[in-house]
Structures are given as structure tokens and as C-alpha cells.
N, C-alpha and C positions, 0 to 999 in steps of 0.2 A: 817341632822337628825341622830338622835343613833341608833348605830345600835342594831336591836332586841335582845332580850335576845335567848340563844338556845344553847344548852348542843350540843356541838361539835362530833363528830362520826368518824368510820374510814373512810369515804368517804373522809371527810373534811380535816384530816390530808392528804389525798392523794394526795388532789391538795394546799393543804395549799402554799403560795408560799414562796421559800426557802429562808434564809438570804443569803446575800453576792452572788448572783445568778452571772453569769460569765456578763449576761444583764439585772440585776437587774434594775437599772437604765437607759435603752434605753427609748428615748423620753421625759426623763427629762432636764430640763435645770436647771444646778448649778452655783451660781455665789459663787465664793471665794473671798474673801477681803486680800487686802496684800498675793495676790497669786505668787510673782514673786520671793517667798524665802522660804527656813524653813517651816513650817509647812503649810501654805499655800501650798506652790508648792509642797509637798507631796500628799496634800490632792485635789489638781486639778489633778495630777497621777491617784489618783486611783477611784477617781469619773469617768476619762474618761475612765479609762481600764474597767469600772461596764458597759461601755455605753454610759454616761451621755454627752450633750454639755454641755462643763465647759467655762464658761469666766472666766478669772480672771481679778482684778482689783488691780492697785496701785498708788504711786506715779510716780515711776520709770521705764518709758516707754520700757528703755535696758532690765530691768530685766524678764518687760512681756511678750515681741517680744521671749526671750531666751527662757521662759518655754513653752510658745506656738506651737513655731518651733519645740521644741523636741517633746513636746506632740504629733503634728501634723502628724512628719515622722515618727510614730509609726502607720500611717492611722485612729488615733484617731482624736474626736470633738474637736476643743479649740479655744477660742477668747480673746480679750483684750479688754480692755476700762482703758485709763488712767484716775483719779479721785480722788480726796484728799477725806475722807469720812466726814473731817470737814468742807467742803463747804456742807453744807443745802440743798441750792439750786440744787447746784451740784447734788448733789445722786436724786433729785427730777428727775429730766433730764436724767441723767442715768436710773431709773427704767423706765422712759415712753419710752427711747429708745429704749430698753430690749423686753418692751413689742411689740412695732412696728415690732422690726428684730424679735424676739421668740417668739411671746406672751408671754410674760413674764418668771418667773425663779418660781421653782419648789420648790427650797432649797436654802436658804443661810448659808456660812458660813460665820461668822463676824470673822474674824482673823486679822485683820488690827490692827495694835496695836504695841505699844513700849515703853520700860523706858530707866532707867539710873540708876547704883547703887550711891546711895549719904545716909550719915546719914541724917533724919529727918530735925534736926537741922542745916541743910548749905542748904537747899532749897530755892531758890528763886523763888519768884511771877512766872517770866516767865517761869520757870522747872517745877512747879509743875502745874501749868496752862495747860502750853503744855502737860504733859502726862495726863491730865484729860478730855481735847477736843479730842486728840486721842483715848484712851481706854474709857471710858465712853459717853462722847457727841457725837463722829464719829461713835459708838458702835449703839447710841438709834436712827439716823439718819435711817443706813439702815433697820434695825430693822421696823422703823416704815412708812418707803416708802414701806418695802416689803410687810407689814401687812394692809397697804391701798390700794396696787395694791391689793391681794386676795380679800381682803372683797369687790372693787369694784368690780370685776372682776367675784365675787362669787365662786372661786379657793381655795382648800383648800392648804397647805403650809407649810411648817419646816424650822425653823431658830435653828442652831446651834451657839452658842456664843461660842470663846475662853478667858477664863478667867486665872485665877492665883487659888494657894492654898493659900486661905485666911484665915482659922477660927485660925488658932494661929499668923497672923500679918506672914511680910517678913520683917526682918531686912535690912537697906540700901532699903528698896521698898515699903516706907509708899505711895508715891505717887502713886502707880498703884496699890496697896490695896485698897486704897478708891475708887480710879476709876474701880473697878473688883467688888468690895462687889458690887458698885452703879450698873452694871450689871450684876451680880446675882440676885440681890432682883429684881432689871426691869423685867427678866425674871420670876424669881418666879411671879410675879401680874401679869403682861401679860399672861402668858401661862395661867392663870383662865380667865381672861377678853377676849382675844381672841380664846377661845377652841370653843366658839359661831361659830365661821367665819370656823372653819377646819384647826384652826393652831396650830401646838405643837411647843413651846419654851424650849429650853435645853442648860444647857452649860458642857462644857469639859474641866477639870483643869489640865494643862501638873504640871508636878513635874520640873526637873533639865529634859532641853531638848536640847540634843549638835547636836548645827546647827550653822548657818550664825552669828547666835545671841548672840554667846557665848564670839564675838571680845571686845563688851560693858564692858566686866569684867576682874577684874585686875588677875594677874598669880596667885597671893594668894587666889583668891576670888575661880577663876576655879578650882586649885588642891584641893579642899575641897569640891567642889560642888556631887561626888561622894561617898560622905561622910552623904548624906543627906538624906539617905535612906536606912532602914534596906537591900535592895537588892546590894549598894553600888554600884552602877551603873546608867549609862544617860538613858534615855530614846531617842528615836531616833524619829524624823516626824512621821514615819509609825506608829508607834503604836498610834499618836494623831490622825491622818490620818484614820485610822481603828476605831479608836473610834467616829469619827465625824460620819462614813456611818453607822456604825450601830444606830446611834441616829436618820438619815434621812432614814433609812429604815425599809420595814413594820415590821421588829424585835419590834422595837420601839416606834408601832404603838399606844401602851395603856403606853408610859411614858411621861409627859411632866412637866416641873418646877422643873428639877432634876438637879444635877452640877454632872459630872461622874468623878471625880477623876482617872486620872491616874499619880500616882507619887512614883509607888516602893513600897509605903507603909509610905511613907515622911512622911504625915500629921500625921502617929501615934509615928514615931520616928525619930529623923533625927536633926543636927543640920546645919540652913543655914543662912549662911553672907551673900549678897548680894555685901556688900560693903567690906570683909574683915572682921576676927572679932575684934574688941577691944580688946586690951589689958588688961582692966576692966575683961573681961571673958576668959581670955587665963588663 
């Protein structure tokens, strides 16, 4: 039910509860996607340091054991579950098991995702296929396990998407353009169609982010990537990390179907190769 209408007072401020609380998130359960690197395993940090039981999931059972361990001997919550998010089924399975060991998860972040920088034109069927089942199909999977557990469950719920800066196109990254717009706009219609159930859908657009992920691109491609932003500079996990918890917390309680751009200021000026640029444009 909405909540009533009612002009706020100094009472209200007093106990208002605070963003970014030291245990903001105690008694929630977080599951991260592709938590075992980069912006993931930033963002399973600092959910557990809020409080939160964080699982992460991935493909790569080494990487999840490693973030886990550390997280753990810090006396923080943290679990694993290995899971391809393109298996259907799979993520099916996973949420009910979710639910059995935690009654379920609280917040999802959908971070599970990957490209390859290639021009347009030398893409093949199975390249562009495979990053469209990842970023986009493996994306509306958990998406849509997690927003069928709430509604039966009668739980309200926050899904964080990680997406791309897409409204001017990524040179060398038409394939994970499409597969990102296709999860932004899912989010956009979802976050109206599910606001019924108690669920706010949001996504978060890293700019140039130097992590794990930066190995994919060629030495021409990286020395430029700081180039891509009136601030001239990377962006680091933590700051995409900080921007997921404020979108799963009550800060961001009255925002949902928004994409939050963090990228320097990229999208307004910035020029970014992916692949390198052409000599056409040099």
C-alpha cells in the first residue's frame, strides 16, 4: 500500500533513518552477480561492511572462494554459489535455494556481464550472440527469478542493474550496446509493471572503470581510455560500488526506472575507442 500523504516535521527528520548507516543493511540479504572481480567484488565489500549477508555468484568457483575468505576474515557475512546466469533453469534453482538457506535476498545486483572490443563489422554470430546471452538474457533471468520470488513471497525488493553508457553508441562495443539499451529499457517497463509488488528497478552506468577488466583491451585502446572524460581519469569499483548501495537504500527509496550515470562526465564529452581508433578519425 502507498504510503499516506503527510507533510514531514522535525520529529520525523529526527528519526528519519540515515543513508550509508555503519548497519544500514543488517538483516538484508544481497546477492551480487559476477561477484568474484571488479565491480562486483567491490560492491559484495561494501554491502558486507553496511551489514548485509552478501552471496556472490559466478562462473569461476577460485574467484568466489577468494572474495568470500577475505570478506569473511574481516568477521563479515559472505557466501557463494557457482551459477552461469545463462542457464534459466539454473538461476531458477538458485533463487529457491536462496530462499530455503535465507528466505530469500533483499537486493540484487545484476553485475554478471562481459564484451570484447571488436569493430561492428568483423563480428561473428557466436561473439555477438554470446555477449547478448550474457549482458542481456542472463541480465532479464535473474531479474525476473528475483521479482517472482518477492511477488510470491509478498516481499518487497530492489534490483540494481549494471549497465554501459549507451545514448551516444560505444565504438568497438556495438554488441554490449544492444545488449545494455535491451536492459535499460527492461528496467525502465519493469520498474512501472512491478512498483505493484514493492519493487524498485535501477541501473548504474560505470564510465572507463580500471579493474580486472581492462586486460580485454589493447595498450592503444587503454592509454586513451583516460581521455574519455572531461575529468581525465578512471573511475575505480568503489565508486560504482557506492553508487549501487545508495540506489538499494532507503535514500532511494522514491527512485526507480532511472540509469545513474557515473562516468566523469564522459557521456557529455569524451572521446572513446573500444577497439582502438581508426585511422579514418586520427
Amino acid at each position: 500500500m502507498a504510503d499516506s500523504p503527510r507533510v514531514m516535521g522535525d520529529a520525523d527528520f529526527a528519526r528519519a533513518p540515515l543513508p550509508f548507516s555503519a548497519t544500514g543493511f543488517a538483516g538484508k540479504t544481497v546477492l551480487v552477480s559476477g561477484g568474484g572481480s571488479g565491480i562486483g567484488k567491490a560492491t559484495a565489500w561494501l554491502f558486507a561492511r553496511l551489514g548485509a549477508q552478501v552471496i556472490v555468484t559466478g562462473r569461476t568457483e577460485e574467484k568466489l572462494v577468494t572474495t568470500v575468505e577475505a570478506i569473511r576474515a574481516q568477521g563479515l557475512l559472505a557466501d557463494y554459489r557457482v551459477q552461469d546466469i545463462r542457464d534459466y533453469d539454473g538461476v531458477a534453482t538458485l533463487f529457491a535455494e536462496l530462499y530455503g538457506e535465507y528466505g530469500g535476498v533483499d537486493v540484487l545486483i545484476n553485475n554478471a556481464g562481459g564484451q570484447f572490443p571488436q569493430p561492428a563489422i568483423d563480428f561473428s554470430k557466436n561473439g555477438f550472440d554470446a555477449v547478448v546471452a550474457n549482458n542481456l538474457n542472463g541480465s532479464w533471468y535473474m531479474m525476473q527469478h528475483a521479482a517472482l520470488q518477492w511477488r510470491d513471497s509478498a516481499k518487497a525488493g530492489c534490483i540494481v542493474n549494471i549497465v554501459a553508457v549507451v545514448p551516444r553508441g560505444m565504438a568497438g562495443g556495438a554488441h554490449t550496446c544492444a545488449a545494455r539499451a535491451g536492459v535499460i529499457h527492461l528496467s525502465k517497463t519493469v520498474a512501472v509493471e512491478w512498483a505493484e509488488y514493492g519493487i524498485r528497478v535501477n541501473c548504474v552506468a560505470p564510465g572507463v572503470i580500471f579493474s580486472e577488466g581492462m586486460g580485454v583491451y589493447s595498450e592503444e585502446a587503454r592509454s586513451a581510455f583516460d581521455q574519455s572524460n572531461p575529468m581525465r581519469r578512471f573511475g575505480t569499483p568503489w565508486d560504482i560500488a557506492q553508487s549501487c548501495v545508495f540506489l538499494s537504500d532507503s535514500s532511494a527509496r522514491f527512485i526507480t526506472g532511472e540509469v545513474l550515470t557515473v562516468d566523469g562526465g564522459g557521456q557529455l564529452w569524451g572521446d572513446l575507442w573500444m577497439a582502438g581508433k581508426p585511422d579514418y578519425f586520427k
